[in-house]
N, C-alpha and C positions, 0 to 999 in steps of 0.2 A: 535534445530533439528540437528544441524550440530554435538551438542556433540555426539550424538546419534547415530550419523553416522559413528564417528571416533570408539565410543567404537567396534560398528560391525565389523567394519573397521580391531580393533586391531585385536579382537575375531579372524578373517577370517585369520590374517597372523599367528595367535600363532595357531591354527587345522591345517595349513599346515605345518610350520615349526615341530610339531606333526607328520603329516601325512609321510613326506618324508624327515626330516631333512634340513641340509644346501643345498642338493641340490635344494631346492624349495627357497631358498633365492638368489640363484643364478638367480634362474626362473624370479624368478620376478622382479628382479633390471635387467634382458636382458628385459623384458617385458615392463617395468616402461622405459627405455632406449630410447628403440620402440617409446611406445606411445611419449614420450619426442620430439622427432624426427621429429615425425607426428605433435606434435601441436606445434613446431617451425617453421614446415613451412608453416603451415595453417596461422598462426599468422602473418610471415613474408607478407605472399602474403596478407592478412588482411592489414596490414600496405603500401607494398607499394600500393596496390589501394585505399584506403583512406586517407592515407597521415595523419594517426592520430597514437596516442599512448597512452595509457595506463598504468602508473604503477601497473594496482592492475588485469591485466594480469597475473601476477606471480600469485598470490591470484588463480586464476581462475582456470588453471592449476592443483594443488593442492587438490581444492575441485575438481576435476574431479576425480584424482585417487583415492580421497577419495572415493566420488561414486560410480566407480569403484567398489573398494573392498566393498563397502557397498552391491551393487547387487547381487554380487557372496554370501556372507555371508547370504543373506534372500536365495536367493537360495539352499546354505546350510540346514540351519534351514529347508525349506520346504522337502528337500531331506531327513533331519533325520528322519523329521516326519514320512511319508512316508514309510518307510524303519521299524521304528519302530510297526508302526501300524500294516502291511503286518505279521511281524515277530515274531512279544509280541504277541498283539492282537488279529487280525483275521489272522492265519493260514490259507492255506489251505485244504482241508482235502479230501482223496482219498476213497474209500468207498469199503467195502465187503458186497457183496447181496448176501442172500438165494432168492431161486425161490424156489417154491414146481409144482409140476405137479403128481398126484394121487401121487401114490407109489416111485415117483422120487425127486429127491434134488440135484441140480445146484447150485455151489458155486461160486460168483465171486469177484476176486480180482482184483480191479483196481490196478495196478502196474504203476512203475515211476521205470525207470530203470537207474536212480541215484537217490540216496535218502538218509537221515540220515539215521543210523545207528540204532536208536527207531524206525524208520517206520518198516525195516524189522523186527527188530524183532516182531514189531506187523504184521505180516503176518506170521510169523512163527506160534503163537499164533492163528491166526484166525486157520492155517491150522489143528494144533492140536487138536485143541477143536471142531472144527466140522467134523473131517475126523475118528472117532473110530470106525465107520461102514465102512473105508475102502474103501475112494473116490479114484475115477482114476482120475491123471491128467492130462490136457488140456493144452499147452504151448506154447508159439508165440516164435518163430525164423523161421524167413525168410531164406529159403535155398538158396543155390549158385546160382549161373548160369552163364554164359560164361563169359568171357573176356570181350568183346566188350560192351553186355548188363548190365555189371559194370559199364562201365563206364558211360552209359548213365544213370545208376540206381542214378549216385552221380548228376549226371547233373540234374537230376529229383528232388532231393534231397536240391541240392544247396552245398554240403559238401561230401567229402570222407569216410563213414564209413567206418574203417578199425577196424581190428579187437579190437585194442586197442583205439579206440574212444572216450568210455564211463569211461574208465578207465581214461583217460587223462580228461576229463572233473568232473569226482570225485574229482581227485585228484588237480584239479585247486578249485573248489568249496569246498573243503576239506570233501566231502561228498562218500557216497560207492557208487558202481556198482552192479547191481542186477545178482548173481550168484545162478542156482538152485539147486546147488549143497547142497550148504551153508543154503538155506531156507528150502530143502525137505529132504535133508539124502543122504548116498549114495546108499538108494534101488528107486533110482529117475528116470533113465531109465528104470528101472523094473515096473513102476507104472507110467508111465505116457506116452504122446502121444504129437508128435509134430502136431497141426492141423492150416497149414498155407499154406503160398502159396511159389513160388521160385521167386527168381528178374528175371527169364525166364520169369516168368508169369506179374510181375508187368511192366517191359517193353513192353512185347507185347500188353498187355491191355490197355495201357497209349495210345500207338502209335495208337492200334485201335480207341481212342478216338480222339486224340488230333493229328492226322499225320503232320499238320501244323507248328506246334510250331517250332521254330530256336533252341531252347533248345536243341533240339538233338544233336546239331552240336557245339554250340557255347555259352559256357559257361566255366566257374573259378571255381570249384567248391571249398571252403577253406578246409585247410586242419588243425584241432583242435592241431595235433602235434605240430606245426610250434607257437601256441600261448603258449606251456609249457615252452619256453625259454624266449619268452617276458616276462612272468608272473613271472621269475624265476629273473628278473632283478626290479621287484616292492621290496618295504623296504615290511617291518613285518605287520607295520599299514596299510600299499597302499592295502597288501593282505587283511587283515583282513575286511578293509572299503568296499572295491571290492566283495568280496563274501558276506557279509550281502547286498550289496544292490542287488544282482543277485539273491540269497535267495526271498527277498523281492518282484523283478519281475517275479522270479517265482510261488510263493503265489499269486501276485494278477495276473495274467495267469489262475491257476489253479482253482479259487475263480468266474471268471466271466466264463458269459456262452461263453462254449469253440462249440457248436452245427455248427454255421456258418462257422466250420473250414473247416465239412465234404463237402462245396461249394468247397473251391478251389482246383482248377482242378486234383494239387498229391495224396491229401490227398482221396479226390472220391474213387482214386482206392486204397490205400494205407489201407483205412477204410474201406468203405463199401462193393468194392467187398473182401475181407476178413471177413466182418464182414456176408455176406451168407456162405461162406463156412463154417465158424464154426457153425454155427447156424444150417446148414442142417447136419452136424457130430452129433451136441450134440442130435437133432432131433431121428438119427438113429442110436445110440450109442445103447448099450444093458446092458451097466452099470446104475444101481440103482442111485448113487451118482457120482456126475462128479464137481471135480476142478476145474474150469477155470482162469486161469492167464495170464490176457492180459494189455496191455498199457491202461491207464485208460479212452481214449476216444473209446475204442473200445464197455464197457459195453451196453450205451445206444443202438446203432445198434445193436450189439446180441440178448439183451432183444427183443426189435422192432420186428426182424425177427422171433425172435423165436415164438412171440405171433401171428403175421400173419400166423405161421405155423400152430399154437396148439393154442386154445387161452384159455386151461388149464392152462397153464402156468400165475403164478401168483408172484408177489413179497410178502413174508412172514419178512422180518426182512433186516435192513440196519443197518450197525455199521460205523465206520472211523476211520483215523489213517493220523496222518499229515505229508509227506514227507519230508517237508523241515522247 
């Protein structure tokens, strides 16, 4: 068993010395150092209260680190698994719905506003081939709002969306940023309809909900910027290991039922009161065919509302397309 433990053992130091070079060699003879430290004088005070000694304490010792590196090394292997299963395996997959309602057709695109690079263009794709009758489209961006109510919008949030947010997080994940430029053409303001709400509105709403909360006042919100320069101090492998495992938990994010999100308390307003507005728009729209391109948990409430509206409204055909 012990051999067993050492091969792990080795396995675990040759993928880091991999992962990060010599400076992980260093890591770990500071670390091995440490622990060295700590069970000399565990051992000392062992000794003077019992007044006994051991030669095969050294022994002892030894197979700890071993162990040691034994556990991280299955924890490894589990982590690959994992990661690979998420990523080879079961992707997860974002979905384009037709609705029919008599003489009408609703198109919706679950969107992920960082994504490969395949995903969009599989949106481009959905739009093309379902839009030759000339869909109008439907498009989430949240409009401004003051000063002040920014800030409390990030506080709400937990994180500073600034304009370059999404880009900085592509570009950590080495993945794109959803530009509608680039999806729909440039006759895209010509053909399409911003139907959302302003962070004026998502703060007032909240507050009319939640007046209590300290969050108004007293929150850090992070700022994604601030982590392109850590990330830019990772080796090639640290990158590459790091974004397949973020990949990974974003897959299985997207994979399980995401419904329980609409419970906490940001998301309530962030989702569902946006997800009537659009619904009472598409409702009294006068367009035949209507686009819709929204963040992929907004589909389900759309649908929902709409059917409470109409209950004409009917799901005819689902396809997907894997984001990450």
């Amino acid at each position: 068993m012990f051999i067993i433990f050492s091969i792990l053992a080795l396995g675990d130091v040759i993928f880091h010395f991999w992962l990060s070079g010599i400076s992980w060699i260093l890591s770990i003879l500071v670390q091995l150092t440490l622990f060295g430290w700590i069970y000399l004088l565990v051992l000392l005070t062992y000794v003077v209260y019992t007044k006994k000694w051991n030669q095969a304490y050294g022994g002892i010792f030894i197979r700890f680190c071993t162990y040691l590196l034994w556990i991280e090394g299955v924890f490894l292997i589990a982590f690959g698994f994992f990661s690979y299963y998420w990523n080879e395996i079961s992707p997860a997959n974002l979905s384009f719905i037709t609705l029919k309602n008599k003489d009408r057709t609703l198109y919706i695109q679950e969107m992920s506003h960082i994504a490969k690079s395949d995903f969009y263009a599989c949106v481009r794709n959905n739009y093309k081939n379902h839009t030759l009758s000339g869909s109008f489209i439907y498009y989430e961006w949240v409009r401004p709002g003051t000063p002040e109510n920014l800030k409390y919008f990030h506080n709400l949030l937990g994180i500073n969306l600034r304009t370059d947010t999404y880009g900085d997080i592509a570009w950590i994940l080495q993945l794109e940023s959803q530009n509608y430029i680039t999806l729909f053409g440039n006759d895209f303001e010509r053909i399409s309809k911003n139907v959302d709400i302003s962070i004026d509105d998502i703060v007032r709403m909240s507050k009319e909900k939640y007046s209590s909360w300290s969050i108004w006042e007293n929150n850090n919100p992070i700022d994604i910027h601030e982590y392109v320069e850590l990330f830019n101090n990772f080796t090639e492998n640290e990158k590459r290991i790091f974004r397949y495992w973020i990949h990974a938990l974003l897959n299985t994010l997207w994979s399980v039922n995401m419904d329980a999100i609409e419970n906490i308390p940001v998301f309530s307003i962030i989702l569902n009161e946006r997800n009537k507005i659009i619904a009472t728009e598409i409702q009294n729209d006068v367009h035949k065919n209507i686009y819709a391109t929204y963040w992929a948990l907004h589909s389900n409430g759309i649908i929902h509302e709409l059917i409470s509206k109409d209950q004409n409204w009917e799901i005819k055909e689902i396809s997907s397309c894997s984001p990450y």
